[in-house]
N, C-alpha and C positions, 0 to 999 in steps of 0.2 A: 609514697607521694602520689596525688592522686593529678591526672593531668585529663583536658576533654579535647575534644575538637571535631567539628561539623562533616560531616557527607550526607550521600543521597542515595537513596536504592530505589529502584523500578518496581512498578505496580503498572503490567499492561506497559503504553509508553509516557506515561506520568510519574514523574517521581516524588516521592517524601522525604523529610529532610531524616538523618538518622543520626544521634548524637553518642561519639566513640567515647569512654570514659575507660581509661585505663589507669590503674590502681598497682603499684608494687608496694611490698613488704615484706617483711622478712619473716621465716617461714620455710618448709619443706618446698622446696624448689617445686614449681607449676604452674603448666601455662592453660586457662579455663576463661574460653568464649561462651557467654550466658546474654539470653537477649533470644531466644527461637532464632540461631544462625542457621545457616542450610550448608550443605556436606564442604561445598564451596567455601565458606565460611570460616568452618571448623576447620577446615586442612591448612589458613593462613595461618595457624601456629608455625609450621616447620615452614612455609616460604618468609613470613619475616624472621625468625629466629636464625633461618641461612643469609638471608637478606643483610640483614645487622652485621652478621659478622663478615662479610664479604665487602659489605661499605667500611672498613677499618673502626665499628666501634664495638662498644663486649655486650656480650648478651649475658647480665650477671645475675647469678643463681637467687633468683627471687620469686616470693608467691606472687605471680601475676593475675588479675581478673580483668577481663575486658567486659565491657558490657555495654550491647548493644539495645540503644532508646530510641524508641516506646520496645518494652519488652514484651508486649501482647501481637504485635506484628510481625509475620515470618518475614524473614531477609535471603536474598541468595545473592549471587556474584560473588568475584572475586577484587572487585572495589574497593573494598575497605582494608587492601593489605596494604599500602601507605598510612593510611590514617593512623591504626594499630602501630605501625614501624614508625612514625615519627609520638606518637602515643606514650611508645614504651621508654624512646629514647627522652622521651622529656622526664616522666615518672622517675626513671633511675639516675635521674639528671644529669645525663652525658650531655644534655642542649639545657640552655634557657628555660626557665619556666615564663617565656611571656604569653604574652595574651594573642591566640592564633584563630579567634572566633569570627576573625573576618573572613577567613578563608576559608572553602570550600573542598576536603582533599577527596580526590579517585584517584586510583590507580593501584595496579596488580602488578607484584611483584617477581622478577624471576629471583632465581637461587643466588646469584652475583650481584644481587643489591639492583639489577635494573629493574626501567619500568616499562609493560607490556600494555600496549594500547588494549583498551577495554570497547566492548561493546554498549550500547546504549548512552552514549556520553550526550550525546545533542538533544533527545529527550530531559534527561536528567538536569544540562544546565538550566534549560528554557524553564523546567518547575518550577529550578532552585529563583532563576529570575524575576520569575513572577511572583514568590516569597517574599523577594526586596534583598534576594543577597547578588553579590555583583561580582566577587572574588575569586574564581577557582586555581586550586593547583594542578595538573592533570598530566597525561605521559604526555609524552613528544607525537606519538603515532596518531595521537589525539587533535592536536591542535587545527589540524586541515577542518577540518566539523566545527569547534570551535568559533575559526575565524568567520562564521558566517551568523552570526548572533550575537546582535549589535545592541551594544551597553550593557556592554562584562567586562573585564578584565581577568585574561587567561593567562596562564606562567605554565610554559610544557617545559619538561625537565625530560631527561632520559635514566635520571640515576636518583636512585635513595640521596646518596651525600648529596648531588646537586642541590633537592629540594632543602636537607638541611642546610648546604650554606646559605644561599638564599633567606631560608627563614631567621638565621643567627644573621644576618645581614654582610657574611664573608664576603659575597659576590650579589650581582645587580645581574637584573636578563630583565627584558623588555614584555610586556605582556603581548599575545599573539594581535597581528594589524585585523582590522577587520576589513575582510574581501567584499567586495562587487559580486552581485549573483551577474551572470550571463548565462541565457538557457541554451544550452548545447544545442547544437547543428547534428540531429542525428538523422536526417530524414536521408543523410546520402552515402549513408553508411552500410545497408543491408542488402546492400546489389542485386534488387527487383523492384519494381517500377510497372506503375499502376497502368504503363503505357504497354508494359509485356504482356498482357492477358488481353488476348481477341474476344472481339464479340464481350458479352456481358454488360450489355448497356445498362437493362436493368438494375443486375447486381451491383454493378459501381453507383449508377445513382442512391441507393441503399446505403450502400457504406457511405455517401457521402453526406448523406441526411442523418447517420448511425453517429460519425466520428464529428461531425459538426454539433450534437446535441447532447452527444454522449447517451445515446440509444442504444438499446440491446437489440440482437440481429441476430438472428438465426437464416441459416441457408441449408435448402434442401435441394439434393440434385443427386444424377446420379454419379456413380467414379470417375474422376479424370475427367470430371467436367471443368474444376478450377477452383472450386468451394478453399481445398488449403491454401491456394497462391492469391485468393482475393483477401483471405484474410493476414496473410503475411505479408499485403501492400497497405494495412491499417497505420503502423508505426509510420508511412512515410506519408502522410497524409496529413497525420496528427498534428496538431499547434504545440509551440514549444509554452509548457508549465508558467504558470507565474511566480513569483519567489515562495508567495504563499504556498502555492501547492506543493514545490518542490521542498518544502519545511516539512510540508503533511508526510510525503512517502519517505524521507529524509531521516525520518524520526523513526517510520518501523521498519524500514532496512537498516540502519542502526542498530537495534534492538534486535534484529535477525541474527546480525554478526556478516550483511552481504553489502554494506556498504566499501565503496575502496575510500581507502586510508589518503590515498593521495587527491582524490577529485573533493572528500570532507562534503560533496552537494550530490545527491540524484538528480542530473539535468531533464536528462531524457525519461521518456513517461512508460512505465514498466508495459512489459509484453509478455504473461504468464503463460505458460503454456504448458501444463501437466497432463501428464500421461492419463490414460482412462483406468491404468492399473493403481494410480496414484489413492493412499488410504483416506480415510476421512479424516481425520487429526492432521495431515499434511495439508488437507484444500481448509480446513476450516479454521485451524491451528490449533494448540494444547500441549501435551506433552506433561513434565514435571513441572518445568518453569511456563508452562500456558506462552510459548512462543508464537507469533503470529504465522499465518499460513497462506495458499496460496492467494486465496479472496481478499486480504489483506495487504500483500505482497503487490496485488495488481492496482489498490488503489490508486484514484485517480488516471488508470492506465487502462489496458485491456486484459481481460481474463478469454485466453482463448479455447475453448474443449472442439478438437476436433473428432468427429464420429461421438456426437452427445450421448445416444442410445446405451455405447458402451461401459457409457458408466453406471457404478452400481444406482439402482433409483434411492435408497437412502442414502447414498452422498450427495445427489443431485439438489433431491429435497433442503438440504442443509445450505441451499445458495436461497431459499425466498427468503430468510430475514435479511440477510446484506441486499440482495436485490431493490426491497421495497423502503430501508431503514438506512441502508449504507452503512451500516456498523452491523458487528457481529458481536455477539456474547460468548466468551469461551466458557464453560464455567468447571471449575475440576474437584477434586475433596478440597484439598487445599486453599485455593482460590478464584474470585472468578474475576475476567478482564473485559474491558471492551475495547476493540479496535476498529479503526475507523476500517473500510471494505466499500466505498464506491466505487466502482469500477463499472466500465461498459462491457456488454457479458457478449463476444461473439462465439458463435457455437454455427456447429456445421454437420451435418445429416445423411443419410442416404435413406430413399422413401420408404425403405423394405429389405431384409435383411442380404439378399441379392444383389440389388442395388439399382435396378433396374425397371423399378414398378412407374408406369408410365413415361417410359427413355424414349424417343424417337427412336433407335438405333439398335437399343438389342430386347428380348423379348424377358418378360420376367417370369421365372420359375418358382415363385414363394406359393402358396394356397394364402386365401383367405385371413386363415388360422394364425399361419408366421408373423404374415402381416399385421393381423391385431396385437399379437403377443410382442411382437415389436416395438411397436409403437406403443404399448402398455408400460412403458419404460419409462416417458415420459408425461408427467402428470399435466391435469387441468390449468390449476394451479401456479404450477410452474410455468405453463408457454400464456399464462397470462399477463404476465410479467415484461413478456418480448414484446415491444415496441414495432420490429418492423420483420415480415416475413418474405423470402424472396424465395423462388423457384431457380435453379442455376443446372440450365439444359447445354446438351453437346452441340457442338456447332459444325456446322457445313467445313468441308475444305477448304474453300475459297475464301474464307472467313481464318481460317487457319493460316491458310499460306500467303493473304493479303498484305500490301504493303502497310507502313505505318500510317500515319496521320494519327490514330486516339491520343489525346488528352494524357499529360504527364502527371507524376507524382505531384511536380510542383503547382503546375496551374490548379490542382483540384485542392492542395493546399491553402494555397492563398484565397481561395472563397472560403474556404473552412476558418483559416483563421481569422476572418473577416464578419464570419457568423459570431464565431466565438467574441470578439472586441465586443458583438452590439449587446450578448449576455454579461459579458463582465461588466458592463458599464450599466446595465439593466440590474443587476444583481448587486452591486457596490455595496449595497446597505441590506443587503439581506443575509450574507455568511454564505451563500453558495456561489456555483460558478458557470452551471448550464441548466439548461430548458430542463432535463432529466429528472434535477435533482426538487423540482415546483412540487410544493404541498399545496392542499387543496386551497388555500386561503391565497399562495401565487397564482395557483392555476386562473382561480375568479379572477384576481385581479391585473392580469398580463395576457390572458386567454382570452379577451372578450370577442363575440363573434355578431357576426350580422344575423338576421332574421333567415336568410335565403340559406347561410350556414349551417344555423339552428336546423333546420329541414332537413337539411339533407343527413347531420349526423343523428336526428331523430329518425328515421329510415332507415338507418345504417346499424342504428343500436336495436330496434324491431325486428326488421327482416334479418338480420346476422342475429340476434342475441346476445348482444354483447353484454360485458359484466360492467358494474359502474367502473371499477378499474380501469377495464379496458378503453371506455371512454375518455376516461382524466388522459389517459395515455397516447390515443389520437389527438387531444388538444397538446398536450407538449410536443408532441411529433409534428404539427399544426404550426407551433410557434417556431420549431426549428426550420420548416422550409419555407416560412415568410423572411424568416433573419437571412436565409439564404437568398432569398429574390429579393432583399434589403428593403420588405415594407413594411410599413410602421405598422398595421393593423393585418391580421389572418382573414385572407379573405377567402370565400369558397372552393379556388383552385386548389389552396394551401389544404385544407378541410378535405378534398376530394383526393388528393394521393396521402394524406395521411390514410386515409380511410384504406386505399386500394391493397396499400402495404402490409395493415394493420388486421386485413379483413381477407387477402388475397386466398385462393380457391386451395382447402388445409387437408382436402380427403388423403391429399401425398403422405401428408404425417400423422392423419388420423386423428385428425383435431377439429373439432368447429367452435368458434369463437362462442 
């Protein structure tokens, strides 16, 4: 008898619908998945065959075929070991043969007939949704991710039978409620505070023109000046996600397998932070299944490299297309993917491989030579990309050992997320979310500047030589410290610390604009 019923398998974090057709007959006992399945796949023989017999029904000696549709698409996970186990049990009609084409089945099977939450499930319904199916059956570990993807109806089970009674109509269970997003309160949670770092007037206004635009920032200084503790006050700084966004990172920490099972939402806004030993396939992503990676990971968030130099320059290089495009391409024999990769990219330096090339404080021992090959690390290219540059010098004693009064996490918050409102509300109809992310056709038409403006960044792009890049880049960084000083139009002040940031004195890291 031959029975079908509907799932979905991931492509990137999109999914396709995959249609399970499972066939018994009589015949030399065997069990044969045909359809390009992946190792994963193929091994669901023996987790439903234990499965079946663990849920009280026979698994009886029959030529079994399953076959997985469209048969020219490779599949992987281990999702389709329900489909298959209620599949098999309809074919040998131990269930009903009705009509199950409304419903949607995931879920991975243990050896006792339960069901183990799967990765990638909140990508996969959102496809299936947009297809026009509404239905799923899915595990129990599942359901927290579910409940936030509103007009569906999900049924989480924890057992093989449960899903069978249900579908013979033995038992009723309620489809999962759908939750309220609330964006986590995470700004007071990583115990340092933008108010612990002396001195840096500077560098803080930086970051706050950085995390209000979602600007890239690179800081040069030298050791133990505070470059890692300004950027480990970035997360408290930050505005809490919108539902939107928190859908975007939701969807490939899902597909990671580093979403928790019990929050079902990413609140708080990722804070990457890989080592410099970290491989390229780990920052860019790939692997067998082209799993998303760090650049990925940090969407919508921060990607933080501290001591940039140290990484190898062919990984580095591997960050201008997410830089400039916000999406990266993996692309493997197999398959290629894209993953969304906006992220604000903070990175942090030391001038020369000492550490000390222009320190008030200690004297620097590098030649020349160190120094250029240093800095050779870091291409054109690439620091063209950086939005705002800042120098971050040692500070006096008295500066150290002074009492409080600076400015806290939360005050310099609440202007940040008060930039951000006047993007979100400016961008509504355009698919993005900050000054950052303005193509050239935003730029003209949200960038506009006055004549006196014009002057000066014509000046700035001569005498600097800047790249057209670089300019589109001082006008977004333009538009983010107007939204900061809440005026409606960028006027030459705004114009004139973009520039300072964008242009600031680069022999430290061996760059000129």
């Amino acid at each position: 008898m031959l029975s079908s019923l509907k799932s979905f398998a991931l492509e990137g974090i999109n999914g396709f619908p995959v249609e399970i057709e499972v066939y018994a007959q009589s015949g030399i006992p065997s069990f044969d998945i045909v359809g390009l399945p992946g190792t994963s796949i193929k091994e669901a023989r023996d987790r439903v065959r234990a499965a079946v017999k663990n849920s009280s029904y026979d698994f009886l000696p029959r030529k079994i075929t399953v076959n997985l549709a469209p048969s020219d698409t490779k599949k992987d996970g281990s999702g389709f070991d329900l489909p298959i186990a209620v599949g098999f049990l309809i074919s040998t009609q131990q269930i009903p043969a009705k009509n199950y084409q409304e419903y949607i089945f995931l879920g991975e099977l243990s050896l006792d007939g339960s069901l183990r939450r799967l990765n990638g499930v909140m990508p996969i319904m959102i496809s299936a949704l947009q297809s026009g199916h509404k239905k799923f059956i899915i595990p129990k570990g599942n359901a927290a991710e579910a409940s936030y993807i509103k007009g569906i109806e999900a049924y989480a089970f924890e057992t093989l039978s449960g899903v069978v009674n249900f579908l013979i109509g033995i038992s009723s269970v309620k489809a999962v409620p759908f939750a309220e997003y609330g964006a986590g309160a995470v700004a007071d949670k990583y115990g340092i505070d933008i108010s612990d770092i002396k001195g840096q007037a500077m560098a803080k206004r930086a970051l706050e023109i950085a995390v209000s635009g979602s600007h890239n920032l690179l800081m040069c200084g030298s050791p133990g000046t505070g470059k890692t503790m300004l950027a480990k006050c970035v997360p408290t700084i930050m505005p809490p996600m919108t539902f939107a966004e928190a859908i975007e990172v939701t969807k490939i920490h899902s597909v990671a397998g580093l979403l928790d099972p019990e929050e079902g939402i990413v609140t708080a806004r990722p804070f990457r932070t890989p080592h410099h030993t970290a491989s390229l396939f780990s920052l860019t992503g790939g692997g067998a299944r082209s799993t998303p990676g760090e650049v990925s990971l940090a969407h919508n968030g921060v990607l933080f490299l501290d001591e940039m130099p140290e990484y190898p320059r062919h990984t580095l290089e591997t960050l201008r297309q997410p830089l400039e495009d916000g999406a990266i391409t993996v692309t493997r024999v197999a398959r290629t993917v894209e993953y969304p990769a906006h992220f604000m990219l903070i990175a942090s330096m030391n001038p020369c491989p000492c550490g000390y090339s222009g320190s008030r404080t200690k004297l620097c021992t590098c030649s020349a030579k160190d120094i250029k090959s240093y800095m050779s690390r870091l291409s054109g290219p690439l620091l063209d990309r950086i939005d705002l540059f800042v120098t971050v010098d040692g500070i006096e004693f008295r500066e150290l050992r002074g009492g409080s009064g600076a400015e806290d996490s939360l005050s310099v918050r609440r202007r940040v997320e008060a930039a951000r409102n006047i993007q979100l509300e400016r961008f509504r109809d355009e698919g993005i979310y900050t000054n950052s992310q303005m193509n050239s056709r935003q730029i003209k038409k949200y960038c506009a500047i006055d004549a006196q403006s014009e002057t000066l960044l014509e000046n700035a792009f001569s005498l600097q030589k800047l790249s057209p890049r670089a300019a589109a880049r001082i006008l977004k960084t333009a538009r983010t410290v107007a939204d900061l000083d809440g005026a409606e139009s960028i006027r030459v002040e705004h114009i004139a610390e973009a520039i300072q940031f964008k242009t600031v004195d680069k022999k430290e890291i061996g760059y000129s604009l």
